[in-house]
Residue frames as a rotation matrix with the C-alpha (Angstrom) as fourth column:
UNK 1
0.622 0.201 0.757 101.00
-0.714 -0.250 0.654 121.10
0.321 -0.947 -0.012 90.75
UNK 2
-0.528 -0.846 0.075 103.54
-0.766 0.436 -0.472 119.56
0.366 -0.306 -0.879 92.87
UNK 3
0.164 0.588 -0.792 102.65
0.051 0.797 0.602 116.15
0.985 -0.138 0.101 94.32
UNK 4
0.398 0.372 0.839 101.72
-0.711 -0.453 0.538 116.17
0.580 -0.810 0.085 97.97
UNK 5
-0.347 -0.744 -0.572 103.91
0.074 0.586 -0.807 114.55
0.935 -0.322 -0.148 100.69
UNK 6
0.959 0.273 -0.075 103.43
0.063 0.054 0.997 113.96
0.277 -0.960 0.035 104.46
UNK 7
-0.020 -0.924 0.382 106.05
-0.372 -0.348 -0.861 115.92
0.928 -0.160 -0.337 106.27
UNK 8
-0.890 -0.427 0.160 105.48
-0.244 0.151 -0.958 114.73
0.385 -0.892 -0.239 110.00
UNK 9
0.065 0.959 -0.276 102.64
0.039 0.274 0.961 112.71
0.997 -0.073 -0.020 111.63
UNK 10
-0.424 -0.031 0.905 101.68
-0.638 -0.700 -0.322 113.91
0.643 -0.714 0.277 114.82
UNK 11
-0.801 0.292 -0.523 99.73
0.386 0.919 -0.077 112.39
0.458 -0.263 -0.849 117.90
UNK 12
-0.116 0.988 0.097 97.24
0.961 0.137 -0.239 114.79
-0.249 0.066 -0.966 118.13
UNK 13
0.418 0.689 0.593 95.59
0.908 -0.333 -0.252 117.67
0.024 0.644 -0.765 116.48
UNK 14
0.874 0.180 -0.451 96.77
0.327 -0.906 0.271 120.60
-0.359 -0.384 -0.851 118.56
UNK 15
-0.113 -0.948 -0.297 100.91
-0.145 -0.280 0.949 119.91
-0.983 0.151 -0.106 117.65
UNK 16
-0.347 0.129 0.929 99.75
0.928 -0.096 0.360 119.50
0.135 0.987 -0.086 113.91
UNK 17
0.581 0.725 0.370 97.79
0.798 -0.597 -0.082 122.67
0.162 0.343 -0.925 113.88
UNK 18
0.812 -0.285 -0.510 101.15
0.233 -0.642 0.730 124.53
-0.535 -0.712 -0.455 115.47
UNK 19
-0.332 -0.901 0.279 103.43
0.216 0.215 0.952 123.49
-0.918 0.376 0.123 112.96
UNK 20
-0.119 0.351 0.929 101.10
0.978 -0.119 0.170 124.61
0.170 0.929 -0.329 110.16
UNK 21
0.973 0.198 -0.116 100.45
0.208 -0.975 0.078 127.63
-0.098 -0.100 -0.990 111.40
UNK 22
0.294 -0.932 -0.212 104.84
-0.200 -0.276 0.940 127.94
-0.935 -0.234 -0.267 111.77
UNK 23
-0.134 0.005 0.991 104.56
0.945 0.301 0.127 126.26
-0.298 0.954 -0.045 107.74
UNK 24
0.546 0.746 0.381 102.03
0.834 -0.524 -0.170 128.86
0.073 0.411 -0.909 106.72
UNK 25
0.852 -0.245 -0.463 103.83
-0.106 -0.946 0.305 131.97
-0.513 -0.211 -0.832 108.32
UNK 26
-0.246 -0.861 0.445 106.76
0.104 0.433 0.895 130.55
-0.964 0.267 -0.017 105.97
UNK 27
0.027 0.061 -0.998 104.97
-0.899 -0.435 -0.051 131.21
-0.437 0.898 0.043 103.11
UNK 28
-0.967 -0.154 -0.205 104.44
-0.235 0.849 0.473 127.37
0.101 0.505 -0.857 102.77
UNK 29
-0.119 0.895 -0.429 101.04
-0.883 0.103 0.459 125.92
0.455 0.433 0.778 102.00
UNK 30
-0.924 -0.254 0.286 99.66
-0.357 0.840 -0.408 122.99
-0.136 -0.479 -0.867 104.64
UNK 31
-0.214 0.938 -0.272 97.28
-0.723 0.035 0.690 120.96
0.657 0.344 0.671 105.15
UNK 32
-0.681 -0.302 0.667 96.18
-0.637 0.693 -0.337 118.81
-0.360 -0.655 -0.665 108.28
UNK 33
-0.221 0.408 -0.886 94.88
-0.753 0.506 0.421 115.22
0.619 0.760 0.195 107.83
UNK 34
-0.952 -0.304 -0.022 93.19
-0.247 0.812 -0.528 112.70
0.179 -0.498 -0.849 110.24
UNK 35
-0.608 0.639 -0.471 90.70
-0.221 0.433 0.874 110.71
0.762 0.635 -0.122 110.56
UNK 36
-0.824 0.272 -0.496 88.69
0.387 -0.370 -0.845 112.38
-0.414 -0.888 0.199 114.05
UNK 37
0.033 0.954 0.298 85.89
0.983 0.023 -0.182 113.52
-0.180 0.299 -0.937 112.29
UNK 38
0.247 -0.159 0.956 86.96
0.385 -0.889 -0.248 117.06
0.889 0.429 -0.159 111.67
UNK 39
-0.639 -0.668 0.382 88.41
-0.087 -0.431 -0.898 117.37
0.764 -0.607 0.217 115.37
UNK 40
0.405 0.890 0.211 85.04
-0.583 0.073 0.809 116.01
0.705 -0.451 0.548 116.91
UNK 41
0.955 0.223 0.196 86.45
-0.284 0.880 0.381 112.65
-0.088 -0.419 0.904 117.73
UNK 42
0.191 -0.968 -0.163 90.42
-0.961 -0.151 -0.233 112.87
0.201 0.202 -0.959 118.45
UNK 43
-0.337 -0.742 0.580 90.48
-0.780 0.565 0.270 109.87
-0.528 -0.361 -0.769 119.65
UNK 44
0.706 0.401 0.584 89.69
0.191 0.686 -0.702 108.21
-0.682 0.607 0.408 116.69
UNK 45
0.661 -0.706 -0.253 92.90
-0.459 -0.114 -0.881 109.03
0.594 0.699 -0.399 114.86
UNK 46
0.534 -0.657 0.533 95.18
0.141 0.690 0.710 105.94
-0.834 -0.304 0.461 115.56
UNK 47
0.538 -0.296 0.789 96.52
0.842 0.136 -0.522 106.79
0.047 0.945 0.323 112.39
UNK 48
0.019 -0.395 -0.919 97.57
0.898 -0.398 0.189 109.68
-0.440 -0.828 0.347 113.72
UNK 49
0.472 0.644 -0.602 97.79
0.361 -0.764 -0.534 113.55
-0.804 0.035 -0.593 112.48
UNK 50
0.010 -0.669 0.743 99.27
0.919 0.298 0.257 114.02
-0.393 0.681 0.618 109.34
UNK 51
0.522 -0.017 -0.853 100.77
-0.074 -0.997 -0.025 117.40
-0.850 0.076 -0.522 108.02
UNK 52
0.336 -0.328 0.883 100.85
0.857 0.495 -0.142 117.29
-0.391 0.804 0.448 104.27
UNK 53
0.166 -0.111 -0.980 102.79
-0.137 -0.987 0.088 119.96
-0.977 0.119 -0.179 102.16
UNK 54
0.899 0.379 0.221 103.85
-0.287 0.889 -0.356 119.83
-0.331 0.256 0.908 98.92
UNK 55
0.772 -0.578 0.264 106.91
0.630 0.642 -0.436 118.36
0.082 0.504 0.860 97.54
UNK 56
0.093 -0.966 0.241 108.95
0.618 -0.134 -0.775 121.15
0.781 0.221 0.584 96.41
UNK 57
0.280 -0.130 0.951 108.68
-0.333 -0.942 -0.031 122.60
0.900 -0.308 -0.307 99.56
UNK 58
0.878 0.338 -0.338 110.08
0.061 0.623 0.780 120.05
0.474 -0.706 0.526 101.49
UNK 59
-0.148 -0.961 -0.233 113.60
0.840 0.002 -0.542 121.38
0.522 -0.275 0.807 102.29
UNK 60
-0.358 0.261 0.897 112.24
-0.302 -0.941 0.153 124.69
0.884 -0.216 0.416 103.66
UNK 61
0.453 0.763 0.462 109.83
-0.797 0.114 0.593 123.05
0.400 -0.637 0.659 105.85
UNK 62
0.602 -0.617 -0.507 112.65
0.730 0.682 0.037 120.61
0.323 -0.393 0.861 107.36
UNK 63
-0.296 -0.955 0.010 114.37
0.682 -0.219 -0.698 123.47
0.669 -0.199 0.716 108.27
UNK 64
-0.447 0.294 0.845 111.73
-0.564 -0.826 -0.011 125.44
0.694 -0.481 0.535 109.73
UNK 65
0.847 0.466 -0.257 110.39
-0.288 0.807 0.515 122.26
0.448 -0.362 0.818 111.57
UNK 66
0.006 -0.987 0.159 113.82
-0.986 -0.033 -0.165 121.34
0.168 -0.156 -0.973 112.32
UNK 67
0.626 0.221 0.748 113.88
-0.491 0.857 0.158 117.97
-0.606 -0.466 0.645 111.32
UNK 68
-0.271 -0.952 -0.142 116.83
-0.792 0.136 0.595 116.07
-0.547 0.274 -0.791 110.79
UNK 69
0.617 -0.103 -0.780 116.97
-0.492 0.723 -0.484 113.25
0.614 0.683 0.396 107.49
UNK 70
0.119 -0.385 0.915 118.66
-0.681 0.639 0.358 110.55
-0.722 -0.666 -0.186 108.47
């Protein structure tokens, strides 16, 4: 198994849960992460929303995200 990467941390639940779904219909595998209690308590994720994928699938999912390296 590939090793698992945070592609884009979010500031709250709803624009993580759009971009996985826009992952997913890609035929990429996500997964959201934060620490809200399963979406009870958003405003307990200062850590904000993390959208993890994995590795090799991290040029795909920069391009369907459109986010630019630097």
């Amino acid at each position: 198994m590939s090793d698992l990467i945070t592609i884009k941390t979010y500031g709250n639940r709803i624009e993580a849960e759009i971009d996985k779904g826009l992952l997913e219909n890609n035929n990429i595998k996500a997964v959201i992460s934060s620490d809200d209690c399963g979406g009870l308590y958003p405003q307990l994720s200062s850590k904000g929303v993390k959208l993890i994928i994995q590795e090799k699938d991290t040029e795909k999912a920069n391009d369907i995200l459109g986010i630019i390296n630097n």
